[in-house]
C-alpha positions in Angstrom: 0.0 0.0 0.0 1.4 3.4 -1.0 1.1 5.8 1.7 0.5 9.5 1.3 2.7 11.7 2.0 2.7 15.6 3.0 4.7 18.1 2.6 6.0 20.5 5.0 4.1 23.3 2.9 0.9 21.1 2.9 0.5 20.6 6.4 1.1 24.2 7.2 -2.2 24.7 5.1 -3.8 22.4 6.8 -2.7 23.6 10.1 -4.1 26.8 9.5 -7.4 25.5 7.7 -8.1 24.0 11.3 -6.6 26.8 13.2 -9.4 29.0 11.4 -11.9 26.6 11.8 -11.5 26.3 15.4 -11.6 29.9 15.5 -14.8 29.9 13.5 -16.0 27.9 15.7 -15.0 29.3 18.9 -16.8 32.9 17.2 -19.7 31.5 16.6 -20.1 29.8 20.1 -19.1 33.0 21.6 -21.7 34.6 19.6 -24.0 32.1 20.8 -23.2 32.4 23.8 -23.3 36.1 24.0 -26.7 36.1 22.3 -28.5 33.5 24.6 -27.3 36.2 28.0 -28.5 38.4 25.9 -32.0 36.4 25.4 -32.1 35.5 28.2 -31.2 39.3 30.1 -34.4 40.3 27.4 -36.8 38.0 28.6 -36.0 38.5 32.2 -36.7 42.2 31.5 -40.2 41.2 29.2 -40.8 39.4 32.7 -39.8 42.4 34.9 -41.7 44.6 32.5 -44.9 42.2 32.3 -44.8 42.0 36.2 -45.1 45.8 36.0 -47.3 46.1 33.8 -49.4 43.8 35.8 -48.8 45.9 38.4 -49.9 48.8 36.7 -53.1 47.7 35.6 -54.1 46.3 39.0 -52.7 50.0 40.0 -55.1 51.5 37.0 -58.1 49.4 37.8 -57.7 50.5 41.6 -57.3 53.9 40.7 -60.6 54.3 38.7 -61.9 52.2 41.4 -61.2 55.0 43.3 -62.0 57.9 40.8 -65.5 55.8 40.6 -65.6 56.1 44.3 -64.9 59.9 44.5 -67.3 60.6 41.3 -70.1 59.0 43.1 -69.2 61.1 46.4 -69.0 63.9 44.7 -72.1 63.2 42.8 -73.7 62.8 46.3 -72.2 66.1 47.6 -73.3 67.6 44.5 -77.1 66.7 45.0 -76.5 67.7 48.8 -75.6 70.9 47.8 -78.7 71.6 45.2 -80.7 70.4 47.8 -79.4 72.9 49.9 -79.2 75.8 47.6 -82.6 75.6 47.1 -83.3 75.3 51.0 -81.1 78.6 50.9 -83.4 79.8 48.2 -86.4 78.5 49.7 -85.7 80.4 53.1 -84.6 83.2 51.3 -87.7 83.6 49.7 -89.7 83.1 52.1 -87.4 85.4 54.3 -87.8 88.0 51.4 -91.7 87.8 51.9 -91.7 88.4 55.3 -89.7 91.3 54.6 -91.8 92.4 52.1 -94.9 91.9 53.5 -93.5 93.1 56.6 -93.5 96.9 54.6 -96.8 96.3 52.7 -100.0 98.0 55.2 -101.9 94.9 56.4 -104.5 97.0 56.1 -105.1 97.7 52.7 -107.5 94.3 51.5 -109.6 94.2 54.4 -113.3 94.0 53.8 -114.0 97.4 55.9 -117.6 98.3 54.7 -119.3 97.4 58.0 -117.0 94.5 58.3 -113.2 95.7 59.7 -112.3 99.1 61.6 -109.7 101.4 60.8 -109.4 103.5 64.4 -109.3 107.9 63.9 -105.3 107.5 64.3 -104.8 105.0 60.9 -103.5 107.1 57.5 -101.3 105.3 54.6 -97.7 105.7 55.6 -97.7 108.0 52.3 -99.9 110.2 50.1 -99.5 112.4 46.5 -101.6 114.8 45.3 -103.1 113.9 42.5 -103.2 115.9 39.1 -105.5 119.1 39.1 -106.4 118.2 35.4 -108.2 114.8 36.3 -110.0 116.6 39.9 -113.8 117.8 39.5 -113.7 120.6 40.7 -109.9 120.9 39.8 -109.5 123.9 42.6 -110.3 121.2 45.3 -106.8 118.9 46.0 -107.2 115.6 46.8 -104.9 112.7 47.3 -104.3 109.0 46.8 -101.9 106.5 48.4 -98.4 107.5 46.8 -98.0 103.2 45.4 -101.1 103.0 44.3 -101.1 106.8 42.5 -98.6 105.1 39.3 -101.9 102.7 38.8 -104.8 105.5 38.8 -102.0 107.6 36.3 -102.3 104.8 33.9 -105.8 104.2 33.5 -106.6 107.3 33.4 -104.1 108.4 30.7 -105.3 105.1 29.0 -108.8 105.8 29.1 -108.4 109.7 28.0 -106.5 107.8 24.8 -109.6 105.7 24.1 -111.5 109.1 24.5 -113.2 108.5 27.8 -112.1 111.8 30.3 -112.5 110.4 33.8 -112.4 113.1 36.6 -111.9 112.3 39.9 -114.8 113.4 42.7 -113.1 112.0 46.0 -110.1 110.3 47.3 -108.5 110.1 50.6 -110.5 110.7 53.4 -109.2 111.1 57.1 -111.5 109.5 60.1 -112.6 113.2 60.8 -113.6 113.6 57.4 -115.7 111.1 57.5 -117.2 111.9 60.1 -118.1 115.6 59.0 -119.8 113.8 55.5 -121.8 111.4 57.1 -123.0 113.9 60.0 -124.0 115.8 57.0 -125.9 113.0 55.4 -127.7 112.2 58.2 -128.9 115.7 58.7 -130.0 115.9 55.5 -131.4 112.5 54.6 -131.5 111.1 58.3 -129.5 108.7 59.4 -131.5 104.9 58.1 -131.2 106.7 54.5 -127.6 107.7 55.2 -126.2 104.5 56.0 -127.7 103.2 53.3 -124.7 105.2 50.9 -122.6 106.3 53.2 -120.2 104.5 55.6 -119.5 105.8 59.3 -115.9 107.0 60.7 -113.2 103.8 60.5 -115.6 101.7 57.7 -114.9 104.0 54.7 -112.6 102.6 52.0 -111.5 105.7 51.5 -109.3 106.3 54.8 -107.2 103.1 52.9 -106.3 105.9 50.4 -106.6 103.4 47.7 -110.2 104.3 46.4 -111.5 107.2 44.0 -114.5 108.1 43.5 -115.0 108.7 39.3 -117.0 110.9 37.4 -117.3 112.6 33.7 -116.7 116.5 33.1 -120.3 115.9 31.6 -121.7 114.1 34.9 -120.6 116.2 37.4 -121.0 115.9 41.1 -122.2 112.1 42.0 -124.7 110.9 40.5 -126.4 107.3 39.8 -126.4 108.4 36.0 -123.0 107.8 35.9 -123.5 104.1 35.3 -124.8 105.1 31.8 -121.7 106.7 30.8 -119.4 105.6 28.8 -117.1 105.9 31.3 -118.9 103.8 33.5 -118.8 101.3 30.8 -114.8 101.3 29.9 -114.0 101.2 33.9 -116.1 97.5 33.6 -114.3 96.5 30.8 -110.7 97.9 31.5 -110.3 98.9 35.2 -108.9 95.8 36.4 -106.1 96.0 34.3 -104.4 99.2 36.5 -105.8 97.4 40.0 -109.2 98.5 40.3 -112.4 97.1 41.9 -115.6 98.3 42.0 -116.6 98.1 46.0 -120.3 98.2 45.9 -121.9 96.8 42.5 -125.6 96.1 41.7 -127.5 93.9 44.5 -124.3 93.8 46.9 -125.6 93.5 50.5 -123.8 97.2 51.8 -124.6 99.6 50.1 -126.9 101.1 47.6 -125.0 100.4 44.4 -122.5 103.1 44.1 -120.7 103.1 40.3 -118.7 105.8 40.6 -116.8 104.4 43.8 -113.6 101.9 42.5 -111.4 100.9 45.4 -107.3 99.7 44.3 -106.9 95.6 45.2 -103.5 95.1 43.0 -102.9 93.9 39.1 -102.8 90.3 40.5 -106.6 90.6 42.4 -108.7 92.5 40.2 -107.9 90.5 37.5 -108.7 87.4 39.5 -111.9 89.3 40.3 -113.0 90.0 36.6 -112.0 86.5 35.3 -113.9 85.2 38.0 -116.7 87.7 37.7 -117.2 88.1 41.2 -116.8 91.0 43.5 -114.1 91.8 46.2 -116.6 91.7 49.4 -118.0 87.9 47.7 -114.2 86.4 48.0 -113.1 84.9 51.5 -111.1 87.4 53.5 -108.2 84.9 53.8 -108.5 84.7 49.8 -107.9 87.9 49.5 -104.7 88.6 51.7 -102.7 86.1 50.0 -102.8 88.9 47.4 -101.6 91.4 49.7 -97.6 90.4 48.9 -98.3 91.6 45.2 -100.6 94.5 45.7 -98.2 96.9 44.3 -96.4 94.5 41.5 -96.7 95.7 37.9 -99.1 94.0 35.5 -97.0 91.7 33.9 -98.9 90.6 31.4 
């Protein structure tokens, strides 16, 4: 058998083939080695990462746990606070009635024909003179409760537009005054006749200040024929639109009926009144002062 044989420059070649083979090698398990720390450094962060992420979400889910907790409280704090701004509005309305009707003259919606009593001291806390143009005579002053004058103003310029000329007779009346025109009544008609159309000291409506008595430059002094006026007529159909009442219509169970004599009750009553077609002495008395609070409000309507 014929053996092979090297030579010296052969087996250097192959000494370095395998030199660089084992150093191939040796690289790539190095490499591998390098990359599976490096695997394995990766998924032991992934793992540290997924814990915290875990961690998070259980952080999360207890935080809106929590937000869901302090919505709802403040939800419940919220309706606890409506509910008590409207108590607060609630008292402060009712506080702002009392104060109201605290400065509003208790007096004014009583039923005083032969029913309530105003004593010789009672006046309204303020009076105004009313135009000269709209008196009959116009030399003779006479006055009217200063809230309520803004009311009579308005009708009357509203009737003169729909050419109806009210004048005005009669107005405030102190508890002496009354007393001088019904002694005079008496002594001229006696006294049954006189208390037929005329009320005695403290039952006169027209101590309140709040009631006129109307007539036409045509009419004159007061007359029964003033019902069948125009005048008459518009007052039926419009007065309750400035506030006013006629006291003692047709058949009422005081007086003799009395068409010139229109007594102030507020927007808010005498519209009540005419929608209702009754008359201010039919309605109960408590009725009557829940309207009191509003007496002087504007019409609104």
């Amino acid at each position: 058998m014929k053996q092979t044989s090297f030579t010296p420059f052969t087996i250097i070649l192959l000494t370095l083939l395998i030199l660089s083979l084992l150093v191939s090698l040796g690289l790539v398990l190095y490499r591998y080695r390098s990359t599976t720390v490096l695997l394995e450094y990766a998924r032991q962060q992934i793992s540290a990462q997924a814990l915290t992420i875990r961690t998070l979400e259980q952080d999360l889910l207890q935080a809106k746990e929590n937000i869901n907790a302090l919505m709802g409280a403040l939800t419940e704090e919220q309706h606890r606070m409506f509910v008590f701004d409207e108590q607060i509005k609630a008292i402060t309305g009712v506080v702002g009635t009392l104060d109201k009707l605290s400065k509003t003259d208790p007096e004014l919606l009583k039923k005083y024909s032969k029913v309530y009593f105003l004593n010789e001291n009672y006046a309204p806390a303020t009076l105004a003179a009313l135009d000269a143009a709209y008196l009959y005579p116009e030399d003779t002053p006479e006055y009217i409760h200063s809230q309520a004058l803004p009311f009579l103003r308005d009708l009357l310029q509203s009737a003169h537009g729909n050419g109806v000329e009210l004048r005005i007779i009669s107005a405030y009346r102190s508890f002496d005054e009354q007393i001088s025109i019904k002694s005079g009544y008496k002594f001229i008609y006696g006294a049954g006749t006189a208390n037929q159309f005329s009320a005695d000291q403290g039952y006169s409506e027209h101590q309140l200040g709040t009631t006129i008595d109307f007539t036409t430059p045509e009419t004159g002094t007061l007359s029964s024929g003033f019902k069948k006026t125009p005048a008459y007529t518009w007052l039926l159909d419009h007065a309750h639109e400035y506030g006013f009442v006629l006291s003692y219509p047709e058949k009422n169970t005081y007086y003799t009926f009395e068409p010139w004599h229109w007594r102030f009750v507020g927007v808010a009553l005498a519209i009540e009144l005419h929608a209702k077609n009754i008359h201010f002495y039919d309605m109960d008395q408590r009725d009557i002062d829940a309207y009191l609070i509003s007496i002087f409000d504007p019409n609104k309507n």
